[in-house]
VONU-859117 format. One line per 5 residues: number of its first residue (from 1); their letters; for each residue z negated, x negated, y of N, C-alpha, C. Coordinates in steps of 0.2 Angstrom, whole numbers, plus 5000, padded with zeros to 4 digits. Layout:
# VONU-859117
NUM) A) Z,X,Y,Z,X,Y,Z,X,Y  ...
This chain:
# VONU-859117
1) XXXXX) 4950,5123,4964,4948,5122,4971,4952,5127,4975  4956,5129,4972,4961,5133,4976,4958,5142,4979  4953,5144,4977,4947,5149,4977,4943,5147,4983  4943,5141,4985,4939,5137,4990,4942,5144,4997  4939,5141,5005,4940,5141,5008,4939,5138,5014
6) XXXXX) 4946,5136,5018,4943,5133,5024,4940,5137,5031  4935,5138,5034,4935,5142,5037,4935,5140,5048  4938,5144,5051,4941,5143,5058,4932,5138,5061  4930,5140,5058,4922,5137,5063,4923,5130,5059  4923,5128,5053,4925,5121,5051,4928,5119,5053
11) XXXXX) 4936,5120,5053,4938,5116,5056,4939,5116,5063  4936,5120,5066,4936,5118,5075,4930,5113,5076  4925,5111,5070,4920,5107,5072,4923,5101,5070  4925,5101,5064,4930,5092,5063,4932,5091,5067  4938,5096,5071,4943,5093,5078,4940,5090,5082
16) XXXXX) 4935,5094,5083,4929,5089,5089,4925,5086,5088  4923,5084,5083,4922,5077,5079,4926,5072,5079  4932,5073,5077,4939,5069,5076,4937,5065,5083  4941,5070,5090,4942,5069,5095,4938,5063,5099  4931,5067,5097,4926,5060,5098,4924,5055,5097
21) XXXXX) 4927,5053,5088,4923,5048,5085,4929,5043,5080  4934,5045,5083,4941,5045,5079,4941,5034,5082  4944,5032,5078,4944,5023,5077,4949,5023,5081  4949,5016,5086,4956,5016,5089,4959,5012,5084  4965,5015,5084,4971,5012,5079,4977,5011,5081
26) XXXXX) 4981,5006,5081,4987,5006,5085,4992,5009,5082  4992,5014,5079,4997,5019,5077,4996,5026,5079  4988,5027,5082,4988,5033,5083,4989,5033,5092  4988,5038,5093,4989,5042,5100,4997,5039,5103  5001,5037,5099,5008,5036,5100,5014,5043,5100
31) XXXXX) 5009,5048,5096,5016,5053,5095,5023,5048,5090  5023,5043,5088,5028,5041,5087,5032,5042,5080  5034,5047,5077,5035,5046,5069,5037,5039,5066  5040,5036,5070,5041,5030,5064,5034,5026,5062  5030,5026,5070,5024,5023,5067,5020,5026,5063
36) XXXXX) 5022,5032,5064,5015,5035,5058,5018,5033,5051  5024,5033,5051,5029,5033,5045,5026,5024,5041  5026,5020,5047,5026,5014,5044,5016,5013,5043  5014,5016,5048,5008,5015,5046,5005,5018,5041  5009,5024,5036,5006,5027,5033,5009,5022,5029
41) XXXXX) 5013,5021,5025,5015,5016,5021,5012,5009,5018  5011,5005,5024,5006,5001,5025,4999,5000,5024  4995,5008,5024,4990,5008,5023,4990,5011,5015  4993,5011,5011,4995,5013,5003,4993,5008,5001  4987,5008,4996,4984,5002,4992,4984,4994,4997
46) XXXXX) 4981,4996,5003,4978,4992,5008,4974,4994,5013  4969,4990,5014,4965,4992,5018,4966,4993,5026  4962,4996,5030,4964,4998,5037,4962,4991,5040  4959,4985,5039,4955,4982,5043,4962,4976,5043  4965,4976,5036,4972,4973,5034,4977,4973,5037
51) XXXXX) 4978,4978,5036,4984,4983,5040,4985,4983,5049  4980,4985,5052,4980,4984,5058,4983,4978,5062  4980,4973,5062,4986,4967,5064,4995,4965,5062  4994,4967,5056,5002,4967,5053,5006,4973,5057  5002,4978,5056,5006,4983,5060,5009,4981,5065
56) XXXXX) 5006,4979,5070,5008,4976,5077,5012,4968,5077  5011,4965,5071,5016,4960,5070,5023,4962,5068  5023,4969,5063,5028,4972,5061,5032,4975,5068  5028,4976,5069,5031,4981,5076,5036,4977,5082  5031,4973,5083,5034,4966,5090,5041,4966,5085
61) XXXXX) 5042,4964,5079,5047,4961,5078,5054,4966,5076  5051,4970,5073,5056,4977,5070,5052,4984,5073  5055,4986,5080,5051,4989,5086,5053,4997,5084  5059,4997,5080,5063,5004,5079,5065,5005,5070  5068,5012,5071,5072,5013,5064,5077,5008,5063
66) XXXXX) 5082,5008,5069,5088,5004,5068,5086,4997,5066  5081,4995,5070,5081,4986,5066,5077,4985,5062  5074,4991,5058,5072,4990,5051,5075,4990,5046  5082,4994,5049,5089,4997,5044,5092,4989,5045  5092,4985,5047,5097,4978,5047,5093,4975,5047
71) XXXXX) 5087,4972,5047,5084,4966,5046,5089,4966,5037  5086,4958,5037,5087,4954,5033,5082,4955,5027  5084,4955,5022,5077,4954,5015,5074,4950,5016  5076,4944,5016,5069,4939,5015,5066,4938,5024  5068,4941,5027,5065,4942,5034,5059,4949,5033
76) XXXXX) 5060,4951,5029,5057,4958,5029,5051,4957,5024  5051,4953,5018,5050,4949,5014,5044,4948,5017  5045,4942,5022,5041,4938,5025,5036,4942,5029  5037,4946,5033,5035,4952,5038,5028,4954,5033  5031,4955,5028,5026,4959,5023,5023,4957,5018
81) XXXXX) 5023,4948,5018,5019,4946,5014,5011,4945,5015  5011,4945,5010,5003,4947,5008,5000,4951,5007  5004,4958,5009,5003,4965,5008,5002,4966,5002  5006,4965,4996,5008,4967,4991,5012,4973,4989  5012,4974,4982,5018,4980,4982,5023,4981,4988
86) XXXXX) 5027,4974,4984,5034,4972,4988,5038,4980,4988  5038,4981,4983,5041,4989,4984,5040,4994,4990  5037,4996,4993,5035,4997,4997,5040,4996,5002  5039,4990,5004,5043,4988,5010,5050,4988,5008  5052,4987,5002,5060,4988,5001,5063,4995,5003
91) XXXXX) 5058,5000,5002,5059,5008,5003,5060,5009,5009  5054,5004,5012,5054,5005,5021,5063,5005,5021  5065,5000,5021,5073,4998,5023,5077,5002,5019  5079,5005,5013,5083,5009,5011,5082,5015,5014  5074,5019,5017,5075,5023,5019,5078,5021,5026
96) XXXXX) 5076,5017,5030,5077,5016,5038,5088,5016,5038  5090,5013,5031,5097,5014,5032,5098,5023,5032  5094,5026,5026,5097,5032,5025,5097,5036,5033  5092,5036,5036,5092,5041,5043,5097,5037,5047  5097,5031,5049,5103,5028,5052,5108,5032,5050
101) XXXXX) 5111,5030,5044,5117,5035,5042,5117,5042,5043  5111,5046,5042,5110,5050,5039,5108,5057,5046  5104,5054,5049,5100,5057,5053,5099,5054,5060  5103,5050,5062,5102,5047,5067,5098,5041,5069  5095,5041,5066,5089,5034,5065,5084,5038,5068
106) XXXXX) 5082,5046,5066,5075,5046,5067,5073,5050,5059  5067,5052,5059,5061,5056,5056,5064,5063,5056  5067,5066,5051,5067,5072,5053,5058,5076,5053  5059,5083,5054,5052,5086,5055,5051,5090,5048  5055,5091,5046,5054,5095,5040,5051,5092,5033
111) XXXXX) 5045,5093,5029,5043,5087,5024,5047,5089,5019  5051,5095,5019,5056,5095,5013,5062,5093,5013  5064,5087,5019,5068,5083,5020,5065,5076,5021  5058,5074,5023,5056,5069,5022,5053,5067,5015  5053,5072,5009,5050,5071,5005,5057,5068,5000
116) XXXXX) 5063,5069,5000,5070,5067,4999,5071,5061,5002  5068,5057,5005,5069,5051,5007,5066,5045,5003  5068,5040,5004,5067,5033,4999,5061,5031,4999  5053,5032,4997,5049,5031,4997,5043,5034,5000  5045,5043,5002,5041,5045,5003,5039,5052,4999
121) XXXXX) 5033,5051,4998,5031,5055,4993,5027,5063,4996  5026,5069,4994,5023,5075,4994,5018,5071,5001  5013,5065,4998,5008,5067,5006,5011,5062,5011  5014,5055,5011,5018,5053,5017,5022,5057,5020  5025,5062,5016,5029,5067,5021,5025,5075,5024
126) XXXXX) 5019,5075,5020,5015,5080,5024,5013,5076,5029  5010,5069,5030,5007,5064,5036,5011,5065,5041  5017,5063,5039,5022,5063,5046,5024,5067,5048  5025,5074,5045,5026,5081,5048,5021,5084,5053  5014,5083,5049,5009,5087,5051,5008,5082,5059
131) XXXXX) 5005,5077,5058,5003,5070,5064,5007,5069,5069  5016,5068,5069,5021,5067,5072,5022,5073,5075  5024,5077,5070,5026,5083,5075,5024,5091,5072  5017,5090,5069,5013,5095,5071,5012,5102,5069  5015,5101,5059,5020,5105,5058,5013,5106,5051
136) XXXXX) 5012,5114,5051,5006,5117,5047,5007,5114,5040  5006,5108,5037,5007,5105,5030,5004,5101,5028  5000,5105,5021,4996,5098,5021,4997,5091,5019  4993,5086,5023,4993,5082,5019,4987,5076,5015  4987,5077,5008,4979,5077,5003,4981,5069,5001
141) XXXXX) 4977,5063,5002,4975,5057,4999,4967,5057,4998  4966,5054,4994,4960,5052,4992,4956,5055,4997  4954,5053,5003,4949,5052,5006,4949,5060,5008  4954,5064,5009,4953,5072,5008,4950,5074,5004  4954,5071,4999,4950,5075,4991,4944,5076,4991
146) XXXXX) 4940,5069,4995,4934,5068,4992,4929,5071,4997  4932,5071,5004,4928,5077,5010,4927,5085,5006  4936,5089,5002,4935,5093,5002,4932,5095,4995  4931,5092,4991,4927,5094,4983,4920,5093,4986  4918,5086,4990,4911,5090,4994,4910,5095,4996
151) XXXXX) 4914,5096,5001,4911,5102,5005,4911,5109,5000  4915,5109,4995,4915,5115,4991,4909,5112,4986  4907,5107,4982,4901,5105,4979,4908,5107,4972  4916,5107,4972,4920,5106,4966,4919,5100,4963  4919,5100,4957,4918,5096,4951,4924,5093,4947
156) XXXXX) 4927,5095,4950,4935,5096,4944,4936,5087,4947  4941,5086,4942,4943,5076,4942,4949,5077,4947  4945,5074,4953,4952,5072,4958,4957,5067,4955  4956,5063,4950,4961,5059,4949,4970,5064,4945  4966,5072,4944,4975,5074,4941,4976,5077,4947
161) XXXXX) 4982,5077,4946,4988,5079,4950,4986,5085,4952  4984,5094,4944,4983,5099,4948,4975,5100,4954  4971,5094,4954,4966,5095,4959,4969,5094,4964  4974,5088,4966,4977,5087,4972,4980,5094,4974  4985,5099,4970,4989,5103,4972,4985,5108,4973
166) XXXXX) 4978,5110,4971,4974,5114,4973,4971,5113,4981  4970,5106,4981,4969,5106,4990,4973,5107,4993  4980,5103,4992,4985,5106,4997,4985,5111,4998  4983,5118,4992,4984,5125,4992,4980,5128,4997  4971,5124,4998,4967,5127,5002,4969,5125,5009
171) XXXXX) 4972,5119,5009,4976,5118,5016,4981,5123,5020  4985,5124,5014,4990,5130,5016,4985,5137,5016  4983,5139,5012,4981,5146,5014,4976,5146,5021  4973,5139,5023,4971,5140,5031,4974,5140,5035  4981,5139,5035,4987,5138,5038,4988,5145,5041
176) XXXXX) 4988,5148,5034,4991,5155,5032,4988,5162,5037  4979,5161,5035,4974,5165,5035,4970,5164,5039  4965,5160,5038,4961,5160,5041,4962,5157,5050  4965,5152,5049,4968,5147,5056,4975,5148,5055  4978,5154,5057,4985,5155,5057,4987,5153,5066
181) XXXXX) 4982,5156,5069,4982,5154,5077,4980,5148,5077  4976,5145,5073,4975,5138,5077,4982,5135,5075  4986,5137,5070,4991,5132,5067,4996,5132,5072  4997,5137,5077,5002,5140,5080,5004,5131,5086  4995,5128,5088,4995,5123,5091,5001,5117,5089
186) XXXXX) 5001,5114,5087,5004,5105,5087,5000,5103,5087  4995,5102,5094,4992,5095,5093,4986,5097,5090  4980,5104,5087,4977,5104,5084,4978,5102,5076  4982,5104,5073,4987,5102,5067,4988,5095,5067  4988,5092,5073,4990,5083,5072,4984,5081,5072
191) XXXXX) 4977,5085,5074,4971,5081,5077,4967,5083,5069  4966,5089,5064,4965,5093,5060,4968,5090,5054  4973,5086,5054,4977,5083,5047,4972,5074,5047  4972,5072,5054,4968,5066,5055,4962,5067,5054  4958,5072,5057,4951,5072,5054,4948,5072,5048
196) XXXXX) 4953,5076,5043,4952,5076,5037,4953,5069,5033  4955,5063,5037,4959,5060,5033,4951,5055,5036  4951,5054,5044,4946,5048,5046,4937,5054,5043  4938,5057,5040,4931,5060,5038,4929,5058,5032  4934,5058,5029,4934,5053,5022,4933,5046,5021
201) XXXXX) 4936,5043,5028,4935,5037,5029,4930,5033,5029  4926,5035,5036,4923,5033,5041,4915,5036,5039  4915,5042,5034,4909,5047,5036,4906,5048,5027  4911,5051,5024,4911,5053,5018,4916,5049,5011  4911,5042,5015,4915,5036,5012,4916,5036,5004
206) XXXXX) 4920,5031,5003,4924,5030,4996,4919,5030,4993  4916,5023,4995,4908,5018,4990,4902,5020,4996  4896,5020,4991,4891,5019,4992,4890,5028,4995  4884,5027,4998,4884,5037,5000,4886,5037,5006  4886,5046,5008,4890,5048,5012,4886,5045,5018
211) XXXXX) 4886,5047,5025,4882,5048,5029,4884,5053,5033  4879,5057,5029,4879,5065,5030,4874,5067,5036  4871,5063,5041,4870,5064,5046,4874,5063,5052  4879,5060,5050,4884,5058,5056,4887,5065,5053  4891,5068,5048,4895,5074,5046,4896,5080,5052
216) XXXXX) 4902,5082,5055,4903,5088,5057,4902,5095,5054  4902,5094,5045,4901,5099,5041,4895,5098,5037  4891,5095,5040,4884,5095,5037,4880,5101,5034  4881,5104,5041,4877,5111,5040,4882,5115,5034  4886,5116,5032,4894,5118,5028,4894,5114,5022
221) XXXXX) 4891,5109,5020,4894,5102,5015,4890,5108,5008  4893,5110,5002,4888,5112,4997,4884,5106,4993  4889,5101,4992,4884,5095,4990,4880,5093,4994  4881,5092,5000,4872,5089,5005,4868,5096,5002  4871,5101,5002,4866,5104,5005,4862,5106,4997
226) XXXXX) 4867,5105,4990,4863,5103,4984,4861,5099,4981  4862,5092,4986,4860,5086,4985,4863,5084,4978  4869,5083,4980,4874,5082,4971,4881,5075,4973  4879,5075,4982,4886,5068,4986,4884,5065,4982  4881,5061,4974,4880,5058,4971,4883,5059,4965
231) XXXXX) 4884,5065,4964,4890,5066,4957,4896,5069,4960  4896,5071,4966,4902,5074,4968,4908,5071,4974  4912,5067,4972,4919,5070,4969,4917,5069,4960  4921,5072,4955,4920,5067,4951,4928,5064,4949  4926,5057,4946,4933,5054,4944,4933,5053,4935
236) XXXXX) 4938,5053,4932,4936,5051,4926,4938,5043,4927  4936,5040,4920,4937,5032,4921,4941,5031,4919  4943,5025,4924,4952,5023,4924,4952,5020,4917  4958,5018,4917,4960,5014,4912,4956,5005,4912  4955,5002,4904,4953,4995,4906,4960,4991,4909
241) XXXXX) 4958,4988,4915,4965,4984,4916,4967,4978,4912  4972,4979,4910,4975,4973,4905,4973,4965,4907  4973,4962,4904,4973,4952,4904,4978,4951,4903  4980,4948,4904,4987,4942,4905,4987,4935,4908  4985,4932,4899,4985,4924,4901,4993,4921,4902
246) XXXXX) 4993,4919,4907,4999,4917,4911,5001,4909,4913  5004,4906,4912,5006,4898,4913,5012,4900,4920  5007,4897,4923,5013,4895,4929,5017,4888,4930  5022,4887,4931,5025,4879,4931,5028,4878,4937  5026,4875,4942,5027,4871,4949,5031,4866,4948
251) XXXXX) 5041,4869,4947,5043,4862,4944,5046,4861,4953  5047,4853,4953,5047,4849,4960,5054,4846,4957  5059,4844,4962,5062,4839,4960,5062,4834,4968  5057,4828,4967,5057,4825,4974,5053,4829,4976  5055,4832,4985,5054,4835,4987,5053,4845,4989
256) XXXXX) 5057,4847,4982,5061,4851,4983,5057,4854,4979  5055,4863,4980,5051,4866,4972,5057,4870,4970  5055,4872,4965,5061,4877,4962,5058,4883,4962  5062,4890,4964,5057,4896,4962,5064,4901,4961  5063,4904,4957,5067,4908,4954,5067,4917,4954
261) XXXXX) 5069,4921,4954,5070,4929,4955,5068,4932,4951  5066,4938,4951,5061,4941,4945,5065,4947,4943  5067,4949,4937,5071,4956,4937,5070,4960,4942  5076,4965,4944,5076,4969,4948,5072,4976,4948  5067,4976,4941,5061,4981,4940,5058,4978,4938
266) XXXXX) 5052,4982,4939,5048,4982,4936,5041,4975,4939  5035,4971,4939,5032,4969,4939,5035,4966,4947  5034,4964,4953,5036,4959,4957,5046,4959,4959  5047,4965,4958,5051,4966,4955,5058,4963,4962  5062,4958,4962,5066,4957,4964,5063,4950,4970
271) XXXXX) 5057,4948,4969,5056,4943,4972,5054,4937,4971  5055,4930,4973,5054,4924,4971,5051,4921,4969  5047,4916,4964,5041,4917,4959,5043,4910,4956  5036,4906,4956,5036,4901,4951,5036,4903,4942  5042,4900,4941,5043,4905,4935,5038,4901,4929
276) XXXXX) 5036,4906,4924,5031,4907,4919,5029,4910,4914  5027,4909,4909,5026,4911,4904,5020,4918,4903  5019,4919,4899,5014,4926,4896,5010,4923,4892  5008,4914,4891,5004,4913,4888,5001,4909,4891  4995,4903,4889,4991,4896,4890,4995,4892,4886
281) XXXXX) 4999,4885,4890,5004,4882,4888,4998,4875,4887  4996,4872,4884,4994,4866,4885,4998,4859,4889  4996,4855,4889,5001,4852,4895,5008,4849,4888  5006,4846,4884,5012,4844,4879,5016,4851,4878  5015,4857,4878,5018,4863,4880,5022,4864,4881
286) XXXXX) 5018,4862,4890,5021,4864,4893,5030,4860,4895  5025,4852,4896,5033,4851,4895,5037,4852,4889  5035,4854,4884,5042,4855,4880,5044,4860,4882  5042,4866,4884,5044,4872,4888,5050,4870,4894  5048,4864,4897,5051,4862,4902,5059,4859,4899
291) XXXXX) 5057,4856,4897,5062,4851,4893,5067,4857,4888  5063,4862,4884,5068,4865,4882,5073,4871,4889  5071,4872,4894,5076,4874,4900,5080,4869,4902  5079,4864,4900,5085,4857,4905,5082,4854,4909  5075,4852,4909,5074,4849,4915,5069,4843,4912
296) XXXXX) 5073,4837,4914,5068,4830,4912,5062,4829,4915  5057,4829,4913,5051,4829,4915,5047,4823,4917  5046,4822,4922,5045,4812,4924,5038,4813,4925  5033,4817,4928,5026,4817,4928,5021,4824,4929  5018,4824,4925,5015,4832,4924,5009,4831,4927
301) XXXXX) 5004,4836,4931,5001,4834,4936,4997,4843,4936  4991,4844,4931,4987,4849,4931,4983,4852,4938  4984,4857,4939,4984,4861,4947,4977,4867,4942  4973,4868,4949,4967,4874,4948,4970,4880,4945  4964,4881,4940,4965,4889,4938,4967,4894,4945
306) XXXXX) 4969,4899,4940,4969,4905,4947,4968,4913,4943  4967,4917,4948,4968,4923,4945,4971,4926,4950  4975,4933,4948,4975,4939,4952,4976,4944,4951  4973,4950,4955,4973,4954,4950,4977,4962,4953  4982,4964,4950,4984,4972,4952,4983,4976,4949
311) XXXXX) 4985,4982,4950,4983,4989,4951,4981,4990,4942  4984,4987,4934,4983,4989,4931,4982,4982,4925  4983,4977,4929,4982,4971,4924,4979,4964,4929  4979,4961,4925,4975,4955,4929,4979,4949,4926  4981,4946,4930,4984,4937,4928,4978,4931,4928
316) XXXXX) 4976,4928,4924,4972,4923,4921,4977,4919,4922  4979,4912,4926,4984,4910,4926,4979,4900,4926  4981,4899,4922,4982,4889,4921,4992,4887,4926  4991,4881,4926,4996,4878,4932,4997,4871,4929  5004,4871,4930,5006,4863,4930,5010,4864,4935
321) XXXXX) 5011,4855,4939,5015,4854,4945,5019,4850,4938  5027,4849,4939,5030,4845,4935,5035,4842,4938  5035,4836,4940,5042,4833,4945,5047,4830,4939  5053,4833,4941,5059,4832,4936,5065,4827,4940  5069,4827,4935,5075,4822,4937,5081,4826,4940
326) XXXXX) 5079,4829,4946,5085,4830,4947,5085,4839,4945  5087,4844,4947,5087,4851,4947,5093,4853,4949  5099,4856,4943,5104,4858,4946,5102,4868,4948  5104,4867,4951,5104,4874,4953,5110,4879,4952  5116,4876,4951,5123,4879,4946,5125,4883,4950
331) XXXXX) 5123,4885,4958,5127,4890,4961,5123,4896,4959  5118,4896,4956,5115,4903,4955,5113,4906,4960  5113,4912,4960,5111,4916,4967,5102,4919,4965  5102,4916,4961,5093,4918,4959,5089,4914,4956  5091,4910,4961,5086,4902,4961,5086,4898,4971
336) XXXXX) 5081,4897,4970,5081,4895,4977,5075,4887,4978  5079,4881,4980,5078,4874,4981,5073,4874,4987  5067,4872,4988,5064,4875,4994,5061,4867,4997  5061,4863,5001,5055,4857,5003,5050,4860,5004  5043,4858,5006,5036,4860,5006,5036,4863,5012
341) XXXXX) 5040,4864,5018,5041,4864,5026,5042,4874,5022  5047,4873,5020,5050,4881,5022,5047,4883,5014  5045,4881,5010,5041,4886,5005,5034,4890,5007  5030,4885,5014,5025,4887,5019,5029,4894,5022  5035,4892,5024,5038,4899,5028,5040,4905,5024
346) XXXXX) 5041,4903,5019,5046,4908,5012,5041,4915,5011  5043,4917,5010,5036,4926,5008,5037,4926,4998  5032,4919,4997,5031,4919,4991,5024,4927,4987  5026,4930,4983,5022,4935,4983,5014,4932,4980  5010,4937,4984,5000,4934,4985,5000,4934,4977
351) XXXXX) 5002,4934,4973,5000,4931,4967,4999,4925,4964  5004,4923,4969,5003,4915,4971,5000,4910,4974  4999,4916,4978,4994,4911,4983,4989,4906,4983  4985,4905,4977,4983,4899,4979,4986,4893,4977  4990,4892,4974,4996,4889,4973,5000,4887,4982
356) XXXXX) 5003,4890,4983,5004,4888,4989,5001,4888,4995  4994,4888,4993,4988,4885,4998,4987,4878,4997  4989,4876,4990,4987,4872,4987,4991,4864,4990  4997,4866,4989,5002,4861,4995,5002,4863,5000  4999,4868,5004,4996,4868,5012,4992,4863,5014
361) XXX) 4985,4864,5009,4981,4859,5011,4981,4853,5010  4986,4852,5004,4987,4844,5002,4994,4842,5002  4995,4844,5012,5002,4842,5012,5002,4835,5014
């Protein structure tokens, strides 16, 4: 792709597409780096229609850098439940302490100082350099990729790494050459990193075909114009995502559930979980699984299949509620005693969720 190029008449026609047809979004037209910071994060493996209300709950509550550097984990937790990829949000805060320390609790401008920070990679820190403050870099997510192997009619597999560095390379060499004067702007560069990004979105969608008559670079598209936006981007096939029959156990003592901490990597890594096996426990199983942890089991009480599914595996999960005699908890710091009031409040991860819908609706 890197052969390609951008040329000053395309992108001065995107800018004016952009301008006109751009979604209101409450992260944009703020100038703000932290919200582009937190909305670009936010929108990672979630949708914009998702995202959008959280953003503004997030916001009301943790308004700046500083009070995302102190919030509490399980307040933060909570903020961000639902979302998924807990990880994510823990970056937010170990990065929001490094610039507190670090840099005064803001966004530096430079992306080869934002790309050194906790959680943010080659394109959130091109996002927030180029959008925040305007600065000639690019930055390639999906929805770029897939505007710019149309518009060249390239074939090459967006999903490796060197496709991605070959766009960023066509971004930069129009930096360099072609639009060295448009770059000189800020706000064209803030408006030309967005366009690329809502063109992919909005115009030259993920699924289904493009709508190449709304297009700014219709007359420009090589694939409209060889009628190939049917084979082009191409992807190769993902991997098949793994199955994972999983037994979840709802142990209750009274009124109190038990949920316990998940290692500090790796899967859910570091948050609360009704804990469970990797296999289908039968209910005589189960409780012996119960009973062999120490807990006397006084009545077992079969809950709705479930599933859920992430990024490379799927949980198949069967359920037992099991009320026990009693539940010491030994002073561990990675067990936590909950009534049904504040397990509603708790930011148990969506994997669970129907599970704790389940005692919502049958409180």
């Amino acid at each position: 792709m890197h052969e390609y190029r951008i040329t000053e008449e395309e992108a001065e026609k995107l800018v004016s597409w952009y301008k006109g047809n751009k979604r209101d979004l409450p992260w944009r037209n703020t100038g703000n780096p932290y919200h582009i910071w937190l909305s670009e994060i936010m929108l990672q493996q979630t949708r914009v229609e998702a995202v959008r209300e959280r953003f503004v709950q997030f916001l009301r509550e943790l308004p700046d850098i500083p009070s995302l550097a102190s919030v509490s984990d399980e307040r933060l937790m909570k903020l961000w439940e639902g979302m998924g990829y807990y990880s994510r949000a823990r970056n937010l805060k170990k990065c929001a302490q490094v610039l507190v320390r670090e840099y005064d609790g803001r966004l530096p401008e430079d992306p080869s100082l934002l790309v050194k920070l906790p959680g943010i990679g080659s394109y959130t820190a091109g996002a927030i350099a180029a959008q925040a403050y305007g600065k000639p870099v690019p930055a390639v997510d999906g929805n770029v990729l897939r505007a710019l192997a149309r518009l060249f009619n390239c074939d090459r597999d967006i999903r490796k790494d060197e496709t991605k560095k070959e766009a960023q390379a066509v971004i930069e060499d129009f930096y360099a050459e072609e639009g060295k004067t448009l770059a000189e702007d800020p706000s064209f560069v803030s408006a030309f990193t967005q366009g690329l990004m809502e063109l992919g979105a909005i115009v030259c969608v993920p699924n289904g075909a493009p709508h190449c008559d709304a297009c700014p670079w219709c007359a420009f598209c090589k694939a409209h114009l060889e009628n190939t936006t049917d084979m082009i981007p191409y992807r190769s096939p993902l991997k098949e995502r793994k199955l994972v029959q999983r037994t979840i156990f709802i142990i209750r003592d009274g009124s109190r559930f038990f949920l316990q901490k998940r290692p500090d990597k790796g899967l859910l890594a570091g948050l609360y979980e009704f804990p469970g096996v990797d296999e289908w426990l039968d209910e005589k199983q189960a409780v012996a699984f119960a009973e062999k942890q120490g807990w006397h089991v006084l009545h077992v009480h079969r809950l709705p299949d479930a599933r859920h599914v992430f990024t490379h595996l799927e949980w198949q999960m069967k359920a037992y509620e099991l009320q026990v005699d009693g539940i010491l908890a030994d002073e561990r710091n990675d067990v936590l005693l909950l009534t049904k009031k504040e397990l509603q409040s708790f930011a148990v991860p969506s994997a669970f969720k129907a599970y704790k819908q389940y005692y919502e609706l049958n409180a």
